[in-house]
C-alpha positions as CSV (number, residue, x, y, z in Angstrom):
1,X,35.6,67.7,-108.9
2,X,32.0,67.9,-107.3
3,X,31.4,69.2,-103.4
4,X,28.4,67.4,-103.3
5,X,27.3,70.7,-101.5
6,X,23.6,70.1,-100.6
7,X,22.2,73.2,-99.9
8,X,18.4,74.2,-99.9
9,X,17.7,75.2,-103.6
10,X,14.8,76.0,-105.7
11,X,13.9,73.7,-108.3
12,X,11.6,75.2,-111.1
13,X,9.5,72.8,-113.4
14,X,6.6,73.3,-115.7
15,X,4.2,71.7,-113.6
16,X,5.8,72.1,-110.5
17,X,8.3,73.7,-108.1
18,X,10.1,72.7,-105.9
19,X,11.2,75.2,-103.0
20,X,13.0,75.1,-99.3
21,X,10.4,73.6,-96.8
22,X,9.3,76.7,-94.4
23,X,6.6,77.5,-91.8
24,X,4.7,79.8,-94.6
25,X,3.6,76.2,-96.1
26,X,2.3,74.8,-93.2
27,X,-1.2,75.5,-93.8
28,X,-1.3,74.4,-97.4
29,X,0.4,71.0,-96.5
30,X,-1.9,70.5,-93.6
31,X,-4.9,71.1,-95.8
32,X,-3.5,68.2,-98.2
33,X,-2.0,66.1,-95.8
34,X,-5.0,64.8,-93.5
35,X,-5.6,61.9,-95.3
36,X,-4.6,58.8,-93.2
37,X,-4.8,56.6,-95.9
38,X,-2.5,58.6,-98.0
39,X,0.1,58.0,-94.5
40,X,-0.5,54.7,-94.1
41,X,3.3,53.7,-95.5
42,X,5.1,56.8,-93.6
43,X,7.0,56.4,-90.5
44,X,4.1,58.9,-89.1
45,X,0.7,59.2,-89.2
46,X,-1.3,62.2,-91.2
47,X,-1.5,65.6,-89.7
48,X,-4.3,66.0,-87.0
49,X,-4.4,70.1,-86.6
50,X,-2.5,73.0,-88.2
51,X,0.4,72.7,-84.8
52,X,0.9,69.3,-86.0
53,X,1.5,70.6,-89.5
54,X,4.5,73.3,-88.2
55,X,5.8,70.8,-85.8
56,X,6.5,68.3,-88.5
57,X,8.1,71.4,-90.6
58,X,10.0,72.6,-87.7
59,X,11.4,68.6,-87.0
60,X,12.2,68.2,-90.8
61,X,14.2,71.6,-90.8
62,X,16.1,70.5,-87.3
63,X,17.5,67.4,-89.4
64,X,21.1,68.2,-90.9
65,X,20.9,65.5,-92.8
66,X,18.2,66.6,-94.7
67,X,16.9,68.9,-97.0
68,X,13.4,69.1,-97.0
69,X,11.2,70.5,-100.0
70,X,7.8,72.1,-100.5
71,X,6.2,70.9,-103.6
72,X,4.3,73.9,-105.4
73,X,2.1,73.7,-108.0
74,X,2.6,76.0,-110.6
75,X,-0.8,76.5,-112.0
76,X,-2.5,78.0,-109.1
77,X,0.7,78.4,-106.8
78,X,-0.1,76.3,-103.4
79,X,1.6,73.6,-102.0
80,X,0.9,70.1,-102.8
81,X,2.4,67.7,-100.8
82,X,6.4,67.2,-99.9
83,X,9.9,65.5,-100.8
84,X,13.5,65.5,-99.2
85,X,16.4,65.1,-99.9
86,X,18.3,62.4,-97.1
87,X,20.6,59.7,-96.3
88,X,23.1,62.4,-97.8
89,X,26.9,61.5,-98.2
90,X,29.1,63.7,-99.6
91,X,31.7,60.9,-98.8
92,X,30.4,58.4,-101.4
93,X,28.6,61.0,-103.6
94,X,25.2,59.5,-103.0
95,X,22.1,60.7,-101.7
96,X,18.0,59.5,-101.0
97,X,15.0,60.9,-102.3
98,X,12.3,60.4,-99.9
99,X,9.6,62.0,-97.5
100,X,7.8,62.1,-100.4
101,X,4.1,62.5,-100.4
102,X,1.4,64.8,-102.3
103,X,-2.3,65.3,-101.7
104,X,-4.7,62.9,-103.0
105,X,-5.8,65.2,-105.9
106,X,-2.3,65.1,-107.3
107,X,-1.6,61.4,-107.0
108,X,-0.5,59.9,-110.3
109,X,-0.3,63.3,-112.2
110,X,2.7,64.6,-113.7
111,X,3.7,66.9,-110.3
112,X,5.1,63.7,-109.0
113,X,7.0,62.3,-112.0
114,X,8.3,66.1,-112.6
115,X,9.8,66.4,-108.9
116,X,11.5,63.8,-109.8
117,X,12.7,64.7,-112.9
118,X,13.8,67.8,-111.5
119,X,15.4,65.9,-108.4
120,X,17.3,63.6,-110.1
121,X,18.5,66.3,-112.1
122,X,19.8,68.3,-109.4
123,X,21.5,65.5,-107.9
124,X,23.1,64.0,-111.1
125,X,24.2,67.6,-112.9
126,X,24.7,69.8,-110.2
127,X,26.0,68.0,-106.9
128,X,27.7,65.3,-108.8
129,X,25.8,62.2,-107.5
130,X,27.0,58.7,-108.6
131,X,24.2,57.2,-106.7
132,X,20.7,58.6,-106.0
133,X,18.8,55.5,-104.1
134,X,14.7,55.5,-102.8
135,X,13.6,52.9,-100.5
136,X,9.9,52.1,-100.0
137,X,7.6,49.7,-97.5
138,X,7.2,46.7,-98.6
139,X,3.8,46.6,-98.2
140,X,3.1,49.9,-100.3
141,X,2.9,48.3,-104.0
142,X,2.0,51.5,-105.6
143,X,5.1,53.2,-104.4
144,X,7.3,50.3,-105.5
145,X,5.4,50.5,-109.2
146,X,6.1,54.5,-109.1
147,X,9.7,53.8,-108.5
148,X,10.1,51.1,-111.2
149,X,8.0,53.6,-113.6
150,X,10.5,56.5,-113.4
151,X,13.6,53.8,-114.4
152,X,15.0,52.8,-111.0
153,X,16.8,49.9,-110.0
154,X,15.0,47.4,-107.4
155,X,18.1,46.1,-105.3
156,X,16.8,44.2,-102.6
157,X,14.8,44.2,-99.0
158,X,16.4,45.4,-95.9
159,X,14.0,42.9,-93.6
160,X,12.5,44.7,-90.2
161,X,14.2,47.5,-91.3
162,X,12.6,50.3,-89.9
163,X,9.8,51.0,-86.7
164,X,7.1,52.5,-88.1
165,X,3.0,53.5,-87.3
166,X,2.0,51.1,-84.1
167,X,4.9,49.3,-83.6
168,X,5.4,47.9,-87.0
169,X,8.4,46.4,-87.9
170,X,9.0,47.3,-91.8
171,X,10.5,45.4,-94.2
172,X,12.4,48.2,-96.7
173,X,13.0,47.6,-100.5
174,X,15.3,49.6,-102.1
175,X,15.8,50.9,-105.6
176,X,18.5,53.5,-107.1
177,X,19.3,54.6,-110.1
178,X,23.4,55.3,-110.6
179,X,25.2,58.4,-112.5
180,X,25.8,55.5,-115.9
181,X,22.0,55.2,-115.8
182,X,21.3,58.8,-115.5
183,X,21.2,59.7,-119.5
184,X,18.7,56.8,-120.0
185,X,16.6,58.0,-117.1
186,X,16.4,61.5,-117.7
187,X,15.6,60.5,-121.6
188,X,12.3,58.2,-120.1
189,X,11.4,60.7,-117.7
190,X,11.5,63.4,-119.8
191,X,9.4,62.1,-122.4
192,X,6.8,61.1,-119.3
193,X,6.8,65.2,-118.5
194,X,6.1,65.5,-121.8
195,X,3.4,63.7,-122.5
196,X,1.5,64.8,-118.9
């Protein structure tokens, strides 16, 4: 029987790690995350100075319903962008994967399709999910396309699901992939880290 224990864990890739979120990334992160455009789908906006940076790490830390990751890149060691862990319930053995977001240089490369290899991984082999779900703005097509490419599940639209960026009232769609899928979806993704 699982515990569905989620704890902070490193998750090592080839391309890419993925570590606890901490202050020591702030820098990095801010460095890659100043891009509004690269924002314009998260609840918040991009960072504006380093503080902004180590608030946001310190807010995502504060949430005990989440665990937040760095993601590294393994080639030249730095930190690339971010994922979580949330809407985590041990009750129903399902989790989200979300937060996520990655400088623009490493946009459509294997680092993202890796995390969540390794991710889903963790989830399925180790904590004993039957359900890892991902929800997405409706606007943001090239998220909902990412999702779809890694095997998920579209499910539906929660409509004005969420107050994001000026006042906007978000539709959500949401996609999961469940623990009879997993085998399938490790197979495709696998052969995706593969050929990166």
């Amino acid at each position: 029987m699982y515990s569905m224990n989620v704890q902070p864990v490193t998750l090592d890739g080839r391309a890419v790690r993925l570590v606890p979120l901490a202050q020591e990334h702030a820098q990095g992160l801010y460095n890659r995350g100043r891009e509004q455009a690269d924002w314009a789908y998260m609840p918040r906006a991009c960072f504006v100075d380093l503080a902004d940076a180590r608030q946001w790490i310190d807010e995502a830390l504060a949430r005990a319903d989440h665990v937040p990751f760095a993601v590294i890149e393994t080639h030249k060691n730095r930190p690339v962008g971010s994922t979580r862990y949330l809407n985590i319930r041990p009750e129903h053995r399902s989790l989200e994967i979300g937060w996520t977001w990655l400088g623009r240089e490493w946009q459509r490369t294997a680092v993202n399709t890796e995390a969540k290899y390794l991710l889903l991984a963790h989830a399925f082999e180790r904590l004993g999910c039957v359900r890892v779900e991902f929800k997405t703005d409706a606007r943001n097509k090239r998220s909902q396309r990412a999702i779809e490419r890694i095997g998920a599940t579209r499910e539906g639209v929660l409509r004005q699901h969420m107050i994001v960026q000026d006042n906007y009232l978000r539709d959500s769609v949401y996609y999961s992939v469940l623990d009879s899928e997993w085998p399938r979806v490790k197979e495709h993704l696998g052969a995706l880290v593969a050929r990166a």
